[in-house]
C-alpha positions in Angstrom: -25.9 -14.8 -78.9 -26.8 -17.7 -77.2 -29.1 -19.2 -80.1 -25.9 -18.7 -82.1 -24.0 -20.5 -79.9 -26.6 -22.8 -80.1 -26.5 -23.2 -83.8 -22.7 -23.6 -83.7 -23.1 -26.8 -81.2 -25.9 -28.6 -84.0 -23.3 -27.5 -86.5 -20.2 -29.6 -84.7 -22.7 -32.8 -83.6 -23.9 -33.0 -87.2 -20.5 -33.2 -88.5 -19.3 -35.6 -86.3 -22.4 -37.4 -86.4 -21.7 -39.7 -89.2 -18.4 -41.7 -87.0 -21.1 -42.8 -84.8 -22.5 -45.0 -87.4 -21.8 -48.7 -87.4 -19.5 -50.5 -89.8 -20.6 -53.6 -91.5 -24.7 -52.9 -91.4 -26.3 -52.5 -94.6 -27.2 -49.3 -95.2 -29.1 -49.7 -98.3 -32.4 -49.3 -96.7 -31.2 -46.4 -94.5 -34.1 -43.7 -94.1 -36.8 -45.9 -95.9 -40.0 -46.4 -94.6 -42.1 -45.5 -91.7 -41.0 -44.5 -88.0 -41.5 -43.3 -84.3 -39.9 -40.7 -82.5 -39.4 -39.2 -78.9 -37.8 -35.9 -78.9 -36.8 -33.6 -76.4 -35.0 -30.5 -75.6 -34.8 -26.8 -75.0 -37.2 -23.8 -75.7 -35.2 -20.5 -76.2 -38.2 -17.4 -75.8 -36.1 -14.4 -76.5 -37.5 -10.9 -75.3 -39.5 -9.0 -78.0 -38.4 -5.4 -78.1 -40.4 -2.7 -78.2 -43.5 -4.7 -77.4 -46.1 -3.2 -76.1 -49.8 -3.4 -74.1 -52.3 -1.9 -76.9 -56.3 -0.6 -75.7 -59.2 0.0 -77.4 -60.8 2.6 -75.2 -64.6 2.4 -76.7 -64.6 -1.2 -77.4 -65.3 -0.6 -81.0 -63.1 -3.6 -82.1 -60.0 -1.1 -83.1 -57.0 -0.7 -80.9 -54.7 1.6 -80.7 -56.5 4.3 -78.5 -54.4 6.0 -75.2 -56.1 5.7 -72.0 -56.1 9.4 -70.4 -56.6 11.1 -67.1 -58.9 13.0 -66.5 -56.6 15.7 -66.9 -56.3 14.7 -70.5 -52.5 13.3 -69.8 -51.3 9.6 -71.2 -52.3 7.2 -68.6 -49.4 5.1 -69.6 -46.9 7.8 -69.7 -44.3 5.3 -67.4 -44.0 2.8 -70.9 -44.1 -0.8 -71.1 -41.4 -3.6 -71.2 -41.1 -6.9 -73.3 -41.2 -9.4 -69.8 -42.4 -9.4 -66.4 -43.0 -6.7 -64.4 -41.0 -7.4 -61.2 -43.1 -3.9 -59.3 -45.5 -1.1 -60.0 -42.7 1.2 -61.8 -41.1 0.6 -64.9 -37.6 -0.1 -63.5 -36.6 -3.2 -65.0 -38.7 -6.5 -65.6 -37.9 -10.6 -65.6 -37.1 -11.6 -68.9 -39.1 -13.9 -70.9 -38.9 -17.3 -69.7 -37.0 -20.4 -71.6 -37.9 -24.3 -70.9 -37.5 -28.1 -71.7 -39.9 -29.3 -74.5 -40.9 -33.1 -75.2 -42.1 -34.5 -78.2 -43.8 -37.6 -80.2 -43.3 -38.3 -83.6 -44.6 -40.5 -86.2 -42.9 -40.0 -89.4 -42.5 -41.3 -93.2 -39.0 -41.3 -95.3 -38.9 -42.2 -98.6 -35.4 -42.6 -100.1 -34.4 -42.2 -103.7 -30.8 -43.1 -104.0 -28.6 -40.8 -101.5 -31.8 -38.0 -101.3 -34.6 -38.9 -98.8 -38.1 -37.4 -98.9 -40.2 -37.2 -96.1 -43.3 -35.9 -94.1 -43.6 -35.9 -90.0 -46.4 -35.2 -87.6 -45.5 -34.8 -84.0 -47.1 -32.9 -80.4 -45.9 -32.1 -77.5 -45.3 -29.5 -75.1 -42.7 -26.5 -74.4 -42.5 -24.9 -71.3 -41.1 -21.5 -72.4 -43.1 -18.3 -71.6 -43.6 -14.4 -73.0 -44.6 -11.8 -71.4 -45.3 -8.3 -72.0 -46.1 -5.5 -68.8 -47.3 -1.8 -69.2 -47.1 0.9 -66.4 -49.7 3.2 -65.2 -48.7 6.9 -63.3 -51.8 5.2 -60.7 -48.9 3.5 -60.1 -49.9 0.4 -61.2 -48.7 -2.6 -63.3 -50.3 -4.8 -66.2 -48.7 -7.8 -67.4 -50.0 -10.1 -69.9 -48.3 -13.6 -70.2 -48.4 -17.0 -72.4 -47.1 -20.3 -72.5 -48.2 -23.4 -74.5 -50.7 -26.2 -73.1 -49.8 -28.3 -75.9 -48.2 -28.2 -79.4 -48.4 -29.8 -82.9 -47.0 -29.5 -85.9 -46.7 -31.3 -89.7 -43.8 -30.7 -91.4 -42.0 -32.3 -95.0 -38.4 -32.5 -94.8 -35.7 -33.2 -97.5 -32.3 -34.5 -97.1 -29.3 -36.2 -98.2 -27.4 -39.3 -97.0 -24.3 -40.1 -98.3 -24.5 -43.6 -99.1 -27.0 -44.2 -95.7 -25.5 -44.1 -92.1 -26.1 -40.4 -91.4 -29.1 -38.0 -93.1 -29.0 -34.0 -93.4 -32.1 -32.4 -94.0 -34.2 -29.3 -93.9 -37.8 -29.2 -92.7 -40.9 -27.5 -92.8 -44.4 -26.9 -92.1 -47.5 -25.8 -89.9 -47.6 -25.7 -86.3 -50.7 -25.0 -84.1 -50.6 -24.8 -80.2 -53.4 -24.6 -77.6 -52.2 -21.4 -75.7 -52.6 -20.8 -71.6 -52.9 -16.8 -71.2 -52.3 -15.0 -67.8 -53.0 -11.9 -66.8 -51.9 -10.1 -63.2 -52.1 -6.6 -62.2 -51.6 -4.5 -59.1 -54.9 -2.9 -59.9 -57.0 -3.4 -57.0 -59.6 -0.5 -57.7 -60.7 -1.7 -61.5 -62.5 -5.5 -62.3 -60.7 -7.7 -64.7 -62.3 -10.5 -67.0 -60.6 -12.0 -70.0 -60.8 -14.8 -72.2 -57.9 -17.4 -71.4 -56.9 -20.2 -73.5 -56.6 -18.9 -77.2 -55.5 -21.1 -80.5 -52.3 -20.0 -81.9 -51.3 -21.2 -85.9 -47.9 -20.5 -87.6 -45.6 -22.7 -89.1 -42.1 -24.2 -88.0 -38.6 -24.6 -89.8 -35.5 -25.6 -89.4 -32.8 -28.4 -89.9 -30.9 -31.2 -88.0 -28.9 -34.4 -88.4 -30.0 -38.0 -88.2 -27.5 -41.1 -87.3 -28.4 -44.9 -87.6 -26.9 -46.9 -84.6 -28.7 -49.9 -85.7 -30.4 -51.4 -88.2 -34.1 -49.9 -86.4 -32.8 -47.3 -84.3 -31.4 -43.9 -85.2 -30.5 -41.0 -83.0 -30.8 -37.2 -84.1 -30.3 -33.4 -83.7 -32.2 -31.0 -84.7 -32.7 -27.0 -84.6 -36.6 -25.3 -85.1 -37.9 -21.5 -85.2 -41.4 -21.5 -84.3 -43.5 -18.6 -85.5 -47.3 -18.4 -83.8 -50.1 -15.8 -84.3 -52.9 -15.7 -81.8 -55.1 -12.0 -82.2 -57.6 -13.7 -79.9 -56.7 -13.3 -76.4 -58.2 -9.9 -74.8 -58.2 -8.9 -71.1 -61.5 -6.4 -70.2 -61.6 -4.1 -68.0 -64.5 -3.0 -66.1 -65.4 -0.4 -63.3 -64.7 -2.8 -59.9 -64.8 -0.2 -57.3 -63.3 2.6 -59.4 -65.0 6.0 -59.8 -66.5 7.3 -63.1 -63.2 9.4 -63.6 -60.6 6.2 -63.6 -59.0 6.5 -67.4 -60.4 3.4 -68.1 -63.9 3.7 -68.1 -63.6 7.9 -69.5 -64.2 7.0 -72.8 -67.6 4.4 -73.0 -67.6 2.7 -69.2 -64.6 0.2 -69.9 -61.3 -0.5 -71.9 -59.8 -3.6 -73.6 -56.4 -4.6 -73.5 -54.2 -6.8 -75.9 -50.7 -7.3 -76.5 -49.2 -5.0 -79.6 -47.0 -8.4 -80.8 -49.6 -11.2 -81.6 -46.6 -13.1 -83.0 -44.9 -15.8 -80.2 -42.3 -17.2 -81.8 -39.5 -19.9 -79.9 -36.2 -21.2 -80.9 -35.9 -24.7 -80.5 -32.8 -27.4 -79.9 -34.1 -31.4 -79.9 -32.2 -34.6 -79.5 -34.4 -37.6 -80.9 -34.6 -41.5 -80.5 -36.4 -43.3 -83.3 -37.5 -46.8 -83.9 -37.7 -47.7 -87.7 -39.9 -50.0 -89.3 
């Protein structure tokens, strides 16, 4: 609901957008030529349902496998939930995390009478974070979190201004961000190793608004989905002080763990302020 809302606000702006520009400039050269950028904004991470924590019980490279007792029963039997566990039962967790982002830019527009062509690179960071916990009857819990480090992305975008004064465009392209994994357990009995920072590669799209204030500067709004995949991260787990009969070490001495949703994907809202050359 709220990225609707969201949506609606860049909507209104973008309409109103073009009043802001300033009478008697000439707009001729309007979104034409090389620019910089600084951009910032919010980071919407909603919760992913029906995410889960997936193992591979005989560290054979395939996951999928249930961790059981001794007893034969699912070890995991209390479920999972798409955020942070807030105790060792699955009653209810934190939900995933939303945060400012802030951006450079250095960008290209070439104009062809009222339709502009363009390609921008930009990085950054975003402070949102997902997480994903899993319950054990022990009782234990497992969480498994990520946030960016750092982001970048390249993106073509295509518009139209009407006459100059204010551009409407569409955008697209690769993103890439340098990933900072957590893991945290109430697990005291087991040992815990895993690999931390992972590359995650997707794309973004999206839309937005630009206005010219002045000849140079321009001021905009703009709306981006962010889609990364990172199948890298993996959390191992090892005997610690458990005996042979903990469900993690049953099958082979040790389990690994990964998240069932290797997708992390962010709903973005920017404002921009760019010097034009």
């Amino acid at each position: 609901m709220k990225n609707l809302s969201l949506l609606a606000a860049l909507a209104a702006t973008a309409t109103a957008m073009p009043a802001l520009a300033q009478e008697g400039r000439d707009t001729s050269q309007d979104f034409n030529g090389p620019y910089i950028s600084i951009a910032g904004g919010g980071t919407l991470q909603g919760s992913d349902r029906g995410e889960t924590l997936v193992f591979d019980t005989n560290r054979d490279g395939t996951y999928g496998d249930q961790v059981t007792t001794s007893g034969g029963a699912d070890a995991f039997s209390p479920g999972f939930c798409s955020g942070a566990a807030t105790g060792t039962a699955n009653l209810g967790c934190r939900n995933d995390k939303d945060g400012p982002e802030y951006f450079a830019r250095l960008g290209f527009d070439k104009r062809m009478g009222n339709f502009v062509l363009g390609a921008v690179i930009e990085g950054g960071r975003s402070h949102a974070r997902d997480s994903v916990s899993g319950f054990s009857t022990t009782p234990a819990s497992y969480t498994m979190s990520r946030e960016a480090d750092y982001q970048a992305g390249a993106r073509l975008r295509a518009g139209y201004t009407p006459g100059g004064g204010a551009l409407f465009y569409v955008t697209g392209g690769g993103a890439y961000a340098r990933l900072d994994n957590k893991f945290t357990t109430s697990n005291t009995a087991n040992s815990f190793s895993d690999n931390g920072k992972t590359n995650g590669w997707g794309y973004s799209a999206g839309g937005g608004a630009e206005v010219m204030v002045t000849n140079n500067i321009s001021l905009g709004l703009e709306y981006l989905y962010t889609d990364l995949k990172d199948k890298d991260y993996v959390v191992n787990v090892g005997p610690g002080t458990a005996p042979p009969t903990n469900p993690f070490l049953l099958n082979g001495g040790g389990t690994d763990i990964q998240r069932s949703n290797p997708h992390f994907r962010t709903h973005s809202v920017r404002g921009s302020l760019s010097l034009r050359f």
